[in-house]
C-alpha positions as CSV (number, residue, x, y, z in Angstrom):
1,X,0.0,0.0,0.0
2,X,1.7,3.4,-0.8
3,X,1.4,6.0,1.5
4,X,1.8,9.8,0.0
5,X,2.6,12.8,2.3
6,X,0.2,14.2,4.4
7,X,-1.1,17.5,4.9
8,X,-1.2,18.5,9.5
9,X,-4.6,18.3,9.6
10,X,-4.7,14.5,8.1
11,X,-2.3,13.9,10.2
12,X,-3.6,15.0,13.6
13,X,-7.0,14.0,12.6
14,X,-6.3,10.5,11.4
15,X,-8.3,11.0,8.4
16,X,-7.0,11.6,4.5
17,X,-8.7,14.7,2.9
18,X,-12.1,13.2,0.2
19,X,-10.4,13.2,-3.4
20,X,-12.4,15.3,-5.4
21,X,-15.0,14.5,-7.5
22,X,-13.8,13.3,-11.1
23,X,-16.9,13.4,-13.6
24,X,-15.6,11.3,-16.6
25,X,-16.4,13.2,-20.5
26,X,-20.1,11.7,-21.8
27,X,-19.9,7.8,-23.1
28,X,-16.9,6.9,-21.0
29,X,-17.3,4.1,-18.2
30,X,-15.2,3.6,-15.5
31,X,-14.0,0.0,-17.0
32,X,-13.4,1.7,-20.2
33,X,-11.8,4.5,-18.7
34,X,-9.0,1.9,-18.6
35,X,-8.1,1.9,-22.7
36,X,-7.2,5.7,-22.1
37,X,-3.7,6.5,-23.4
38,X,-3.8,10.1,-22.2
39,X,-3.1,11.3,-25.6
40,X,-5.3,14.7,-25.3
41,X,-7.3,14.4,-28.6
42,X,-10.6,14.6,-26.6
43,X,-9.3,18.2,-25.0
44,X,-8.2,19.5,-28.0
45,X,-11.4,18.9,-30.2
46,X,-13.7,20.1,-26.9
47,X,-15.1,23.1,-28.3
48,X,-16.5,24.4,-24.5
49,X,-13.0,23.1,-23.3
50,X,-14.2,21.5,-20.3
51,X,-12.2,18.4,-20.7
52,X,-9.1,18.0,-19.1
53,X,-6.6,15.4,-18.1
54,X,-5.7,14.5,-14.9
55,X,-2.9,11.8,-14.5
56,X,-3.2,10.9,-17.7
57,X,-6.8,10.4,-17.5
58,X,-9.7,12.8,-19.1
59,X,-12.5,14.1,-16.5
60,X,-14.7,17.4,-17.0
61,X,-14.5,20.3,-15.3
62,X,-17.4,22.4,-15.3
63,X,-16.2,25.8,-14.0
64,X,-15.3,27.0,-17.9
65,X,-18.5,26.3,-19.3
66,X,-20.7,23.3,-20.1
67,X,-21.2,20.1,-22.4
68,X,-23.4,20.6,-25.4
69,X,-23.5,16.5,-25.6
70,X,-21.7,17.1,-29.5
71,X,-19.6,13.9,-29.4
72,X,-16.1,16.1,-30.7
73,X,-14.4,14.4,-27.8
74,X,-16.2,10.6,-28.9
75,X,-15.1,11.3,-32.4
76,X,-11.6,12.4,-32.1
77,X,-10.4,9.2,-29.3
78,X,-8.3,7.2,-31.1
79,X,-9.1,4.5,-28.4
80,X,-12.1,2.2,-27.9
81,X,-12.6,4.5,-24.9
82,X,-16.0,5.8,-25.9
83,X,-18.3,3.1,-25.3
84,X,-21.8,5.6,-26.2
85,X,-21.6,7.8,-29.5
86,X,-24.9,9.5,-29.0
87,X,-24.8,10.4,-25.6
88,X,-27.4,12.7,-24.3
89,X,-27.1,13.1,-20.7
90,X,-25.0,12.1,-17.4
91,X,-25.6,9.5,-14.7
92,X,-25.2,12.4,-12.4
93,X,-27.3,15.6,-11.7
94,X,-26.9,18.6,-10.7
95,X,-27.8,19.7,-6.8
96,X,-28.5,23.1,-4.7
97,X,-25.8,23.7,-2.1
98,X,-26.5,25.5,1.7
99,X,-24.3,28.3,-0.2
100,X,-26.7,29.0,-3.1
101,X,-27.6,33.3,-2.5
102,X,-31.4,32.7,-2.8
103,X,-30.6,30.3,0.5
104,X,-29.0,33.3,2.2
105,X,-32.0,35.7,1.1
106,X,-30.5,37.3,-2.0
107,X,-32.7,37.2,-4.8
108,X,-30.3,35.2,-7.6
109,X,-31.3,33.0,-10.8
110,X,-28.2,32.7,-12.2
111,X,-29.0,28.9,-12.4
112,X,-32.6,28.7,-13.8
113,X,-31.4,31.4,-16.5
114,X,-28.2,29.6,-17.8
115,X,-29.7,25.4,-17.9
116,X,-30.3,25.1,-21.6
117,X,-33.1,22.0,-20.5
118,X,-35.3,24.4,-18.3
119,X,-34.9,22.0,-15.8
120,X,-34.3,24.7,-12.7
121,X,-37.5,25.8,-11.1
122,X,-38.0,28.3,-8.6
123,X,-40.6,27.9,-5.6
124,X,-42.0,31.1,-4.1
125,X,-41.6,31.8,0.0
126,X,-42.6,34.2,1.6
127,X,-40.2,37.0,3.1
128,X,-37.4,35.9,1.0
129,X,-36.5,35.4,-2.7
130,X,-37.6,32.3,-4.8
131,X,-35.8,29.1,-3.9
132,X,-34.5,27.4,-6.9
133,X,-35.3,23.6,-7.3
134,X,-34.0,20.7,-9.8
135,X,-36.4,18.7,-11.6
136,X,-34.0,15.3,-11.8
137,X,-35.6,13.9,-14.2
138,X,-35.1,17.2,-16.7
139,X,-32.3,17.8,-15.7
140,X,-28.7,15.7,-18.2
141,X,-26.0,17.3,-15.9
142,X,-24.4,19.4,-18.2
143,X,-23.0,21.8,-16.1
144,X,-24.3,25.2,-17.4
145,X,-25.8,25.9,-13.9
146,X,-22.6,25.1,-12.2
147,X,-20.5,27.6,-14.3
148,X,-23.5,30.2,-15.0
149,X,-23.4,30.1,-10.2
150,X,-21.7,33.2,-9.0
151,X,-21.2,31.7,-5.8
152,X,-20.0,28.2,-7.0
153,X,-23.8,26.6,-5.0
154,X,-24.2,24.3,-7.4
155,X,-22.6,20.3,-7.0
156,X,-22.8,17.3,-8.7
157,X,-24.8,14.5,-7.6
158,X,-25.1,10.8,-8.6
159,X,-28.3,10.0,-10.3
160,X,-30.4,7.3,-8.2
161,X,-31.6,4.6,-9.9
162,X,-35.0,3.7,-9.0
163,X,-35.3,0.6,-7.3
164,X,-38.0,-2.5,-8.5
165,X,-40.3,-3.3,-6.3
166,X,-40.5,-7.1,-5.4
């Protein structure tokens, strides 16, 4: 088991800091995820250039700008790394954080005004501004909420699958 260095609060709290959340580019699997060469092509042809490599390994970054589902990154892999072509959505969401400005009774739609899928509603309260909610099931976690968020309020969630009933 290798052990890298620690930072003083790992260390005197016993715990290692979370990684961060990697969202892989649209059509790539984790097992696929395994072809990758880390030869770029998918960050160059990007045209929001959300993509990036980390290690040697693609992932999105949404903080840039958001993915219009074109399949540029699909096309241009050179590896069987792509396993959907016509992908149209994420298995993750997007989710309202404590932070959001609405939550802190400043009246902000930065959200609802920049998802392309109308998916962010907002609910009236009373004595405070409208609180945004996501519909989940409108919503393909493309990310323009999370860049279009002046306060960074917005996350990424895993979509739950719905479960059978026996």
């Amino acid at each position: 088991m290798k052990v890298g260095p620690l930072s003083r609060r790992e260390l005197f709290t016993g715990r290692a800091a979370a990684k961060p959340v990697r969202v892989r580019p649209p059509g790539v699997s984790e097992l696929s995820l395994a072809s990758c060469t880390g030869c770029g092509a998918c960050v160059e042809r990007c045209p929001t250039a959300i993509i990036r490599l980390s290690d040697g390994l693609p992932f999105v970054d949404f903080s840039g700008g958001e993915c219009t589902f074109c399949g540029a990154c699909a096309q241009a892999c050179p590896e069987p790394v792509f396993e959907a072509m016509d992908v149209r959505r994420f298995p993750h969401v997007a989710a309202v954080t404590d932070s959001c400005l609405a939550r802190r009774h400043v009246a902000c739609q930065s959200c609802g005004e920049s998802c392309p899928e109308q998916a962010i509603r907002f609910r009236p309260r009373i004595g405070g501004p409208f609180l945004p909610e996501i519909n989940e099931a409108k919503c393909t976690g493309c990310g323009a909420c999370i860049s279009g968020c002046p306060v960074s309020a917005i996350a990424v969630k895993a979509l739950e699958l719905e479960v059978a009933h026996v």
